[in-house]
Structure formats: C-alpha cells, structure tokens
C-alpha positions in Angstrom: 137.1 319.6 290.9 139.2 317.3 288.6 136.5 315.5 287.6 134.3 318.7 287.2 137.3 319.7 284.7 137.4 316.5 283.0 134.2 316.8 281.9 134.2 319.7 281.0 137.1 319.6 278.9 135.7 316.7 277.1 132.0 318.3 276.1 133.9 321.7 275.2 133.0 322.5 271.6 136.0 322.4 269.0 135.6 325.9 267.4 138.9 327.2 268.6 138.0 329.6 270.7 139.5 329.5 274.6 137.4 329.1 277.3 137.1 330.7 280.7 137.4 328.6 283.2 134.5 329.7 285.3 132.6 328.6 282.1 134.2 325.5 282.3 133.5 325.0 285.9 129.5 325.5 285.2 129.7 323.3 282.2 131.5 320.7 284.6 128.6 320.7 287.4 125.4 320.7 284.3 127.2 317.5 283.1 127.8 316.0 286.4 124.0 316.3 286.9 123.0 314.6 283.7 125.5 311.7 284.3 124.5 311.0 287.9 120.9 311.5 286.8 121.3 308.7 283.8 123.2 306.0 286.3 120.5 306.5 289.1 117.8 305.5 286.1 119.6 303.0 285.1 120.2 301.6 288.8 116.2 301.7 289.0 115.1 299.6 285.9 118.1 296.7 287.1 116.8 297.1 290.3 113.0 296.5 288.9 114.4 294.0 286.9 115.7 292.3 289.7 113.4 292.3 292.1 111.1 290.6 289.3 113.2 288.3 288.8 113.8 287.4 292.9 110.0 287.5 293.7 108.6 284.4 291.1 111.9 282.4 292.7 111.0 283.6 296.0 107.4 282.3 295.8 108.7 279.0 294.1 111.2 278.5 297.0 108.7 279.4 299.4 105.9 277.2 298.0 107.0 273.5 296.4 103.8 272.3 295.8 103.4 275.4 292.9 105.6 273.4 291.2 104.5 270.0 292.2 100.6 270.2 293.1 99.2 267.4 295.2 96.6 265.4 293.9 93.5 264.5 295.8 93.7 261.2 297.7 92.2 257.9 296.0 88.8 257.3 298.1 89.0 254.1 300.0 87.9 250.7 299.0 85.2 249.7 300.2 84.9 248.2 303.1 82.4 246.4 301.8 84.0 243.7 299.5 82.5 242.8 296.0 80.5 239.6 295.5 82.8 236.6 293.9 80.2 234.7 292.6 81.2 231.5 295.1 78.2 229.4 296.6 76.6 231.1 299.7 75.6 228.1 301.0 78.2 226.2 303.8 78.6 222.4 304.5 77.3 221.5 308.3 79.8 221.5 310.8 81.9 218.8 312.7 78.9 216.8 314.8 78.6 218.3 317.9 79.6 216.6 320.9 75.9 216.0 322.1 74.9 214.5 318.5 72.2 211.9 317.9 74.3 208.3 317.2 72.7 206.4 314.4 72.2 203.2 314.9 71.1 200.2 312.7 67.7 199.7 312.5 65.8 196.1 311.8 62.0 197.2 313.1 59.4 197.1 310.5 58.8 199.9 307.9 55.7 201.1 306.4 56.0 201.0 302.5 57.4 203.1 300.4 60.6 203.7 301.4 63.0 201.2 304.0 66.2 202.7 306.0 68.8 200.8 307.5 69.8 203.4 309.9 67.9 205.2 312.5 69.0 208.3 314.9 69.2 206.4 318.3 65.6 206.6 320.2 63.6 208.3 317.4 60.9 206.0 316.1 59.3 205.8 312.5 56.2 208.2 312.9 54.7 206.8 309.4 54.8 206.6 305.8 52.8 207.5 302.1 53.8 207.6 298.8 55.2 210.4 299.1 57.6 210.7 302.5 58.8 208.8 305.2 58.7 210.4 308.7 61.1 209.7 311.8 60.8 211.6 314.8 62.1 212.0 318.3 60.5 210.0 320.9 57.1 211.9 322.5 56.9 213.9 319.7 53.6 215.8 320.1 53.4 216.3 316.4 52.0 212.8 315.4 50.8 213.4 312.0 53.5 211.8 309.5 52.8 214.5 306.8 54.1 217.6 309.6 58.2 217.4 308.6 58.9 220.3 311.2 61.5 219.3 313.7 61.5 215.4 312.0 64.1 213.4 309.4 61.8 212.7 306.4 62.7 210.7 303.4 61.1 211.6 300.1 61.3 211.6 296.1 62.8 215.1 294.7 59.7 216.9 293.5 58.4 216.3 289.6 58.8 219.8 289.1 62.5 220.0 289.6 65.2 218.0 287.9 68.2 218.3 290.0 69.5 220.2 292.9 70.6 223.6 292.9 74.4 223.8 291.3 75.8 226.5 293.8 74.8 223.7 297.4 78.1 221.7 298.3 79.1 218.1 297.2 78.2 215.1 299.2 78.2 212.3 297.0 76.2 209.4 298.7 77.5 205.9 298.6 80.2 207.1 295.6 77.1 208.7 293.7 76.1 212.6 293.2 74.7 214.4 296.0 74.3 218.0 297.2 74.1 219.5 300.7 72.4 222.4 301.9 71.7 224.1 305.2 68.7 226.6 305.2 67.8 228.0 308.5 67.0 225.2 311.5 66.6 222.1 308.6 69.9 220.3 306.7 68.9 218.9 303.0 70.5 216.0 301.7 69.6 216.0 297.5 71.0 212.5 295.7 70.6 210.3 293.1 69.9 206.5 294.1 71.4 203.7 291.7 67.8 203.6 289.5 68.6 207.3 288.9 65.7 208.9 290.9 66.9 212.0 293.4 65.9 211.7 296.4 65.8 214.3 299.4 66.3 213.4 302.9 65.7 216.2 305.2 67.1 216.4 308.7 66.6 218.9 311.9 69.9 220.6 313.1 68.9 219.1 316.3 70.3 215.7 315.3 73.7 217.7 315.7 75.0 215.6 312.5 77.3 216.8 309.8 76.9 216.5 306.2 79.3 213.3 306.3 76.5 211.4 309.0 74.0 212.7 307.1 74.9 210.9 304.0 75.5 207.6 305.6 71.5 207.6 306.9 71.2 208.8 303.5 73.0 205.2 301.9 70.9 202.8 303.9 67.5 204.6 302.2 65.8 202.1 299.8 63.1 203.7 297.6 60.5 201.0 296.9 58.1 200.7 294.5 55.1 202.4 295.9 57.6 205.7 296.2 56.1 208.4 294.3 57.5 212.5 293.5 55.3 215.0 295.3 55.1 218.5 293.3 55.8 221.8 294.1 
C-alpha cells in the first residue's frame, strides 16, 4: 500500500486540486502495472541478449576445431623411392668359395690373341681374327665362334668407341677398364697399352670377381692378326 501511494503521489497532476484517496489508490495500481510491465520487457531483450551472447561461446567451447580447423593429412611418400641417376649396374661379388683358380698357362695359342693365364682345367677351344675361345673341359659346344657358357677374348666392336660410362671401374694392369654383369655372363671392357679396347667375356660359372677377372684380363696380348668384329 506504501508503494501504491508513492506512486501515486508522484504522477498526481499539479493543478491544485485535492485528491481522494480512493483515486489515488486506483492511480497507484494503473502505474504499478505499467512499471512491472516495462521491467519484465526489459528483463526479456537482456535475457535475448544474453543468451546470444552464451550460445556462439558455448559452441566455440564445445567445438575447438571451429576455431582451429584441421587440415587434411600430407599423403605419404612413396614407398616407391625416386630414381638417383647412380649406375644400375653392380661389381661381381667376393669369389665364391668353389671358384675356378687361374693358373699360368705355357701351352700353345692359336693366333691372334696369347693369354698368360688360364682357368684351371679349361682348354683353348680355338681362335680367328676376331675372338679367342676357352672352355671347360668336355664342352659339347666345340665350335670356337659359340661364346655361350665360355671365356672369349676379343677386340671391342668397330662400331663402338668406349664402354658404357654408368658400368664400374676396373682398371687393368693400372690402365682404364669397366666391368659389367648382365644376366649369367661378366664383361671385362679395357684399353691395352697400343690403345685398342678389348673385351674379355667370362661365365658366372668361373665364380670369379671383377678383381680375378682383370688379372686374366693383364696377361691378354693382342697380336697382330687381332681384328674388331662389328655390331
């Protein structure tokens, strides 16, 4: 009731004239209305205010990665690594325990080329021009111009003038040579003190490395009725 008066007294207009107090007491309640009706709108826009406010932080707190997203994850290498441009081609391994001794030889030669060493038991199967032949013992293969399965000596071809770059170094009696193993056969490319390259090529059977390979390779003598095959 004191606060109905209150307000009452304070919205009464100043013309002088008194009042009755059951006037006052309606004028009270109308004003009470309008005052409770203005704070509960004002209570609803903070409240909407608010509650925008708490919802973005809510998500944010309830979600980090809105703030931080995740990136998708770098794909894997490879496992397949990239070529490096390095020479495919391997030197021979260590001679195997079972290896073909070489052993000097003082028979006599057919000419064209003359060898000081031999592979123990193998015999000199023949000679052209254009290759010398050794092959193992009971070789059924007798022609000298079949190289399968044999150690042949031979003049680098006329159509090529040095070996491939990329095969590995095996310099022969402190001159340049190159070594190369392709499939079941070991090649032995080197330049003799005249200057000429010649090729000696050896079966993997022999069990030699490229080291054994090039001593054979220093007792070779090229002769004079040597000639370069092509092709």
């Amino acid at each position: 009731m004191k606060d109905l008066l209150n307000v009452a007294l304070s919205d009464i207009p100043r013309t002088g004239e008194p009042a009755s107090s059951a006037e006052d007491l309606t004028r009270g309640r109308r004003l009470l209305r309008r005052r409770r009706q203005r704070i509960a709108g004002l209570a609803g826009v903070t409240a909407a205010v608010l509650c925008g406010i708490l919802v973005p932080l809510a998500l944010n707190g309830s979600s980090p990665a809105a703030s931080h997203p995740v990136t998708a994850a770098s794909s894997p290498v490879s496992s397949h690594p990239k070529a490096t441009g390095a020479p495919t081609h391997t030197t021979a391994p260590q001679p195997q325990a079972h290896a073909i001794k070489l052993v000097a030889w003082k028979g006599t030669q057919p000419p064209g080329y003359e060898v000081a060493w031999m592979p123990k038991g193998w015999v000199v199967q023949g000679s052209t021009p254009f290759a010398l032949t050794i092959a193992p013992p009971g070789d059924k293969d007798k022609s000298p111009d079949s190289f399968l399965g044999k150690l042949v000596v031979m003049l680098q071809s006329a159509d090529a003038t040095a070996p491939p770059a990329n095969w590995a170094d095996q310099p022969v009696n402190g001159r340049e040579g190159k070594f190369d193993v392709q499939g079941d056969t070991q090649i032995l490319t080197f330049k003799v003190a005249g200057g000429q390259w010649v090729v000696v090529q050896a079966p993997v059977i022999l069990g030699w490395n490229s080291a054994e390979l090039a001593k054979f390779a220093g007792g070779v003598q090229v002769l004079a009725a040597a000639q370069a095959g092509r092709g």
